[in-house]
LUMZA-583449 format. One line per 4 residues: number of its first residue (from 1); their letters; for each residue x, y, z negated of C-alpha. Coordinates in steps of 0.5 Angstrom, whole numbers, plus 500, padded with zeros to 3 digits. Each point is the difference from the previous one (the first is absolute). Example, Ala and Ser with C-alpha at 12.3 -4.5 7.8 and 13.67 -1.06 7.14 Angstrom:
1 = as = 525 491 484 ~ 502 507 502
***
This chain:
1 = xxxx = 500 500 500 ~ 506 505 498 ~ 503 498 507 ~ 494 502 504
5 = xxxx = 498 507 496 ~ 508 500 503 ~ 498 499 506 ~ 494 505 500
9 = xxxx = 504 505 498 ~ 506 500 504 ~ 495 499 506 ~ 497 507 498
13 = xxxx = 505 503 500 ~ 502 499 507 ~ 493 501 502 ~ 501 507 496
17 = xxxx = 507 501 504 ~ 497 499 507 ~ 494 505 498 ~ 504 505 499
21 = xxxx = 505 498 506 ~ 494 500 505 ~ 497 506 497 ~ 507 504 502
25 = xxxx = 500 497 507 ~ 494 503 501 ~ 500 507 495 ~ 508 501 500
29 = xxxx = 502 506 495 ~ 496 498 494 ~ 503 502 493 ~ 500 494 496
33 = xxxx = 495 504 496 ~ 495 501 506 ~ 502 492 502 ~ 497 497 493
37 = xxxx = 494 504 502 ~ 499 498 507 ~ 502 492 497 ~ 495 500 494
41 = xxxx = 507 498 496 ~ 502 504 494 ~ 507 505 501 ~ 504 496 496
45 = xxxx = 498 493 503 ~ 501 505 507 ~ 508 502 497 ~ 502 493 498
49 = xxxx = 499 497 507 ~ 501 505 505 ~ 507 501 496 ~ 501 492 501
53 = xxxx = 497 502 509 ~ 506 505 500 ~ 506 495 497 ~ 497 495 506
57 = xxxx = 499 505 505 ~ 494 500 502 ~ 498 508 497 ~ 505 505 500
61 = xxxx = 499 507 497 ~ 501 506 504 ~ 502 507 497 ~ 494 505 498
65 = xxxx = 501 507 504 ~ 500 506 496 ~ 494 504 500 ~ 501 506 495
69 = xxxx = 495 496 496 ~ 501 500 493 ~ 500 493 496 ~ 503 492 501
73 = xxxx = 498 498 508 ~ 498 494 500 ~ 505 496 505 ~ 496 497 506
77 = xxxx = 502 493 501 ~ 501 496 508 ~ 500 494 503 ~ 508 499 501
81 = xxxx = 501 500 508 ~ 506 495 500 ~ 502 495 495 ~ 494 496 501
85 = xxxx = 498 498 507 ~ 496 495 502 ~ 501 496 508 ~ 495 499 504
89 = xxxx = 500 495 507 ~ 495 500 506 ~ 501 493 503 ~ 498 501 507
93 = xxxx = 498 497 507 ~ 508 501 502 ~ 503 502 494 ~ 500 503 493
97 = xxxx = 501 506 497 ~ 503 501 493 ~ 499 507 496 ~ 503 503 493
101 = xxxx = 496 504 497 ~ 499 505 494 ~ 494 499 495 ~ 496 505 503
105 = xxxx = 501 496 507 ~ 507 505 503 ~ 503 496 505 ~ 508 499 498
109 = xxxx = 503 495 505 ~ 497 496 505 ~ 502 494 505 ~ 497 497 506
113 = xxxx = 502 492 502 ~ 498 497 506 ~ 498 492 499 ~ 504 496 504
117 = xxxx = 500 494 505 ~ 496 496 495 ~ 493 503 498 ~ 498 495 495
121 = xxxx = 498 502 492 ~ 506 498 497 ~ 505 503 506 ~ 496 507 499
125 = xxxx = 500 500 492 ~ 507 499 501 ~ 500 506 505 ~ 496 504 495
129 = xxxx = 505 496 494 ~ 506 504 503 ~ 497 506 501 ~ 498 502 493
133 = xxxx = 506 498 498 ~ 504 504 504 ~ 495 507 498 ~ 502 498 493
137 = xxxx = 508 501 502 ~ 498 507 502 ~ 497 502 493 ~ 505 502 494
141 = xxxx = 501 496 496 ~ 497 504 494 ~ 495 499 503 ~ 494 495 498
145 = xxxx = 495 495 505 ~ 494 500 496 ~ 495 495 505 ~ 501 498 507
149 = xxxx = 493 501 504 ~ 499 495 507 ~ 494 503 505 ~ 498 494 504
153 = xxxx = 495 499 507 ~ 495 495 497 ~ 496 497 495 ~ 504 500 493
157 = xxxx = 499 497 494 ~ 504 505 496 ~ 499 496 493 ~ 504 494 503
161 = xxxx = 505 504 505 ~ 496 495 506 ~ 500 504 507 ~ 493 496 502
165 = xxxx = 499 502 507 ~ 504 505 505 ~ 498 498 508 ~ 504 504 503
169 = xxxx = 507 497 497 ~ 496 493 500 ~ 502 500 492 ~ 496 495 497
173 = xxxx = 499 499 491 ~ 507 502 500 ~ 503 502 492 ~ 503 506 502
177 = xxxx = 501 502 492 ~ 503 494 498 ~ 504 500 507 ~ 503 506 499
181 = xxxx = 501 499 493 ~ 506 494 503 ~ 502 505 504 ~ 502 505 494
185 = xxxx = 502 495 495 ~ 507 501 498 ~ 500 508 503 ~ 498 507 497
189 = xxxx = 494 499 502 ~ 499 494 496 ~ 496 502 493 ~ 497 506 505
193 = xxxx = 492 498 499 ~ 497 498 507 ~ 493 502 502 ~ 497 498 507
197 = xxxx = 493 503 504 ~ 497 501 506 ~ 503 506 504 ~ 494 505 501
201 = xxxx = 498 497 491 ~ 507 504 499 ~ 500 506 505 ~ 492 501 496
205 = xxxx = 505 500 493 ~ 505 504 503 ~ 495 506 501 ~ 497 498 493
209 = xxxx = 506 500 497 ~ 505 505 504 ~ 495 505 503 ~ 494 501 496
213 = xxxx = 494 505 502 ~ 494 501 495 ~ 493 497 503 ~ 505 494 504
217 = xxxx = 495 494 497 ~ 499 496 502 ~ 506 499 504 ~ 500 498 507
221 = xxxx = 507 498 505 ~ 499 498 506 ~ 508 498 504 ~ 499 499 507
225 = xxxx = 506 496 502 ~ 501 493 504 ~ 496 498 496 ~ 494 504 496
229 = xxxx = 498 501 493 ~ 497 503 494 ~ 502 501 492 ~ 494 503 496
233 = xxxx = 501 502 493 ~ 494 502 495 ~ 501 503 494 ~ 507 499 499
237 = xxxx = 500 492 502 ~ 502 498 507 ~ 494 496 503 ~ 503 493 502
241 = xxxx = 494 495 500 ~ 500 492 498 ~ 504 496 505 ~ 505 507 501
245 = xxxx = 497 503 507 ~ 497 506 498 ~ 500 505 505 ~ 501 495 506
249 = xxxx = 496 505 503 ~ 504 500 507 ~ 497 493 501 ~ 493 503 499
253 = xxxx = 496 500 507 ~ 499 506 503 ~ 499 497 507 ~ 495 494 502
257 = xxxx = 504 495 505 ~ 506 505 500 ~ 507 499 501 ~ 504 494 496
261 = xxxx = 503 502 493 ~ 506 497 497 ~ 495 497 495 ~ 497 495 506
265 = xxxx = 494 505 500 ~ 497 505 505 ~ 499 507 499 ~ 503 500 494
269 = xxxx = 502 508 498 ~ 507 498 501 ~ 499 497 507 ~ 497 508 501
273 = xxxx = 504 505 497 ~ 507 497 498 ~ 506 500 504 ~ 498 494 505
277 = xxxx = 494 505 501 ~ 505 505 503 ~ 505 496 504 ~ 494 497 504
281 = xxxx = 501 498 507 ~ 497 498 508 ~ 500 500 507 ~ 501 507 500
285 = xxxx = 505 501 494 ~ 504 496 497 ~ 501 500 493 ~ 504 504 496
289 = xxxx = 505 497 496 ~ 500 504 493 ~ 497 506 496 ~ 506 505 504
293 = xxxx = 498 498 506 ~ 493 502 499 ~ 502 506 496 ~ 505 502 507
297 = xxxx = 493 499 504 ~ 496 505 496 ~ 505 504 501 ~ 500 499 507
301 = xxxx = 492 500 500 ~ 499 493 503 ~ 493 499 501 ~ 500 494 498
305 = xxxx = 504 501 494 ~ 495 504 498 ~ 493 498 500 ~ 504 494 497
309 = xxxx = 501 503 494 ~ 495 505 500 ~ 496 493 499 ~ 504 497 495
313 = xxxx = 499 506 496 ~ 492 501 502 ~ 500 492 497 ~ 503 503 493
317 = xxxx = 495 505 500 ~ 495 494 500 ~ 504 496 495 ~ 501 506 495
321 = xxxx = 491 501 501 ~ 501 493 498 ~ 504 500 494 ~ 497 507 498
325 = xxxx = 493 497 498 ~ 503 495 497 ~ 505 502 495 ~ 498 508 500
329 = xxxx = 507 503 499 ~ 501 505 497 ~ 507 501 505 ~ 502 495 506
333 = xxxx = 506 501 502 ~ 504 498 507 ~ 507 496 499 ~ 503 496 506
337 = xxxx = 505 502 506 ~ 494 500 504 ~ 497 505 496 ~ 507 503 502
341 = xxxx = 497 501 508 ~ 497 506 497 ~ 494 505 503 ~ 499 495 506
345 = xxxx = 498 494 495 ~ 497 504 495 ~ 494 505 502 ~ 496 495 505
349 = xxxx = 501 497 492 ~ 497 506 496 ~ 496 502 505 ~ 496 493 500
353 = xxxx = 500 500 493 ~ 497 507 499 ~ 495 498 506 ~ 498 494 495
357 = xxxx = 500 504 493 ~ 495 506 505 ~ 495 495 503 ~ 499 498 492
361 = xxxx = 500 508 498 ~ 506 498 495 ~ 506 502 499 ~ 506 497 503
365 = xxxx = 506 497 496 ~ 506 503 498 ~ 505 498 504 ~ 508 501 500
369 = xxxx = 507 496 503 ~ 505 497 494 ~ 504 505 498 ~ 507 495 501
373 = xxxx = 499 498 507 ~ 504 494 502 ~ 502 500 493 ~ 493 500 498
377 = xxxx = 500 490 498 ~ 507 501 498 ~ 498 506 495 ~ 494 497 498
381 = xxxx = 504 493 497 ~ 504 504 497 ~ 494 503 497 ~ 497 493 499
385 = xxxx = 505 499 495 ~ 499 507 496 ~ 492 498 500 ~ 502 494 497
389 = xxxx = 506 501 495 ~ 495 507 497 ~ 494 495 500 ~ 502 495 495
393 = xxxx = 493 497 497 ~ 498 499 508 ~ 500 493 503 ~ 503 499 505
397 = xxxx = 495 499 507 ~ 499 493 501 ~ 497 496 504 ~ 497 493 498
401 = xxxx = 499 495 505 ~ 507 499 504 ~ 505 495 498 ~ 506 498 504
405 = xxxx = 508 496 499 ~ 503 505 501 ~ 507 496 505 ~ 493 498 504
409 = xx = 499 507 502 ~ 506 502 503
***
């Protein structure tokens, strides 16, 4: 019995220090005395444990600028900007992209590796391995890796670091977590805790966590890549279903017998907005190769190329109706390198949207674009790990039907 008061105790006060470290996230500045108040904690339960974050690294104080006041000012407390980081990785289609980052989301070193010859799990999470290795030598040797965050494109179940499903590499019930683990073991990185979680779930974390705006939630991220995705968050929980695929909403079916997805389907979003969608290809026109040949199109004013991708973004329009009647959020937000195409893709969108929300006498959704632009996956892991550390009474997502061997899925 006195062990476990221990352990109840001991497990508040980490609650309590994480309260006031996510609280100075998002309101920087704030004396102790005004923390205690924002918190709900005593000042001098406050004095104890930010004492004990500025030793670790996690805040540091800042000099008060003279005013002519007279009286003691109150010393404005901050999140320190470079002694904890946090790693965050994209796994791509082609390759991974690996960030450093502060714990207010400030990129400090970054690195891209493409996969080789070998396109197998264990062949890419050995790319991935390196590559966070590698990011790690850049950083000071003062300076201390909190969490890794991995994005990956499909179905996770976070709990038990399993990849369900990712179609376009062809990765089946494959344990990511547990794999890259083997990786580290015997490095740097070894102790490091490791998070994983669908792409567009971590980028929806990323603006929760390093882009907050008021009257955001439900949060809503859609990224538009190869493939197509979409992380929800309400209130403060990302939304990841049973089995994980919560926000497969690129597999929703927008077109009835329409072009083949990836999934095996027909008309799926993906298959209509994605970046397949914008290669296209006919008799008259061979298909483009990449997103940089249709972006030199646009810039050319290729018919083709252009009603192309005014279709793709038209089909967007349709599906953020869809995903507006259903989550009614309170921002959605556009991440992806096809998001990176810009006008031509964007406002046939917007303009669809806005259609749909006039015919219904109702006011459209708010819509931006991810702040992070290609860094918008690798960001956001990086924010899983934040969203997870600072967060230590929330479960872990899981998913409860999938069992696998782990040497039979790779």
């Amino acid at each position: 019995m006195q062990a476990e008061a221990a352990g109840s105790q001991q497990l508040l006060k980490v609650i309590n220090r994480m309260a006031l470290v996510r609280h100075l996230c998002a309101h920087p500045g704030l004396s102790r005395a005004d923390l205690a108040g924002a918190v709900g904690l005593t000042k001098s339960t406050v004095s104890g444990l930010t004492r004990e974050l500025i030793a670790e690294g996690w805040l540091v104080e800042r000099e008060v600028v003279a005013t002519g006041d007279l009286g003691r000012r109150p010393t404005p407390l901050f999140i320190d900007p470079d002694r904890l980081l946090l790693l965050g990785a994209e796994v791509g289609i082609e390759q991974v992209r690996v960030v450093a980052t502060s714990l207010t989301g400030e990129v400090r070193a970054s690195t891209v590796a493409s996969y080789g010859a070998s396109r197998t799990a264990k062949a890419c999470i050995g790319t991935l391995a390196t590559a966070l290795l590698k990011l790690r030598k850049q950083l000071a040797a003062t300076q201390q890796v909190l969490g890794i965050g991995v994005g990956l494109p499909g179905g996770v179940n976070e709990a038990r670091g399993l990849l369900h499903f990712a179609p376009n590499l062809g990765w089946r019930d494959v344990p990511v977590g547990q794999l890259l683990a083997d990786k580290l073991h015997d490095t740097a990185l070894a102790d490091v805790p490791l998070f994983i979680q669908n792409e567009a779930d971590v980028a929806a974390l990323g603006e929760m966590e390093f882009n907050p705006a008021a009257d955001a939630d439900p949060l809503l991220y859609v990224s538009i890549n190869q493939g197509l995705g979409a992380g929800v968050i309400v209130g403060d929980r990302l939304l990841t279903g049973s089995r994980g695929f919560a926000g497969e909403v690129g597999h929703m079916v927008l077109q009835l017998n329409g072009p083949r997805c990836s999934c095996g389907r027909r008309g799926c979003a993906e298959a209509l907005i994605a970046t397949r969608a914008l290669l296209g290809g006919s008799d008259a026109a061979p298909a483009l190769r990449s997103l940089a040949e249709v972006r030199a199109h646009l810039v050319d004013e290729d018919a083709d190329t252009l009603k192309a991708v005014a279709s793709a973004g038209r089909y967007l329009g349709v599906l953020l109706q869809n995903l507006a009647t259903a989550y009614d959020p309170g921002a959605i937000v556009l991440g992806g390198s096809v998001v990176e195409l810009g006008e031509p893709f964007l406002q046939p969108a917007l303009t669809t949207l806005n259609d749909y929300a006039a015919a219904a006498n109702l006011p459209p959704p708010s819509v931006r674009v991810s702040l992070f632009g290609a860094n918008a996956v690798a960001v956001g892991a990086a924010a899983l790990a934040r969203y997870r550390l600072t967060r230590p009474t929330l479960p872990l997502a899981d998913s409860s039907t999938v069992a696998t061997d782990a040497e039979e899925a790779v």
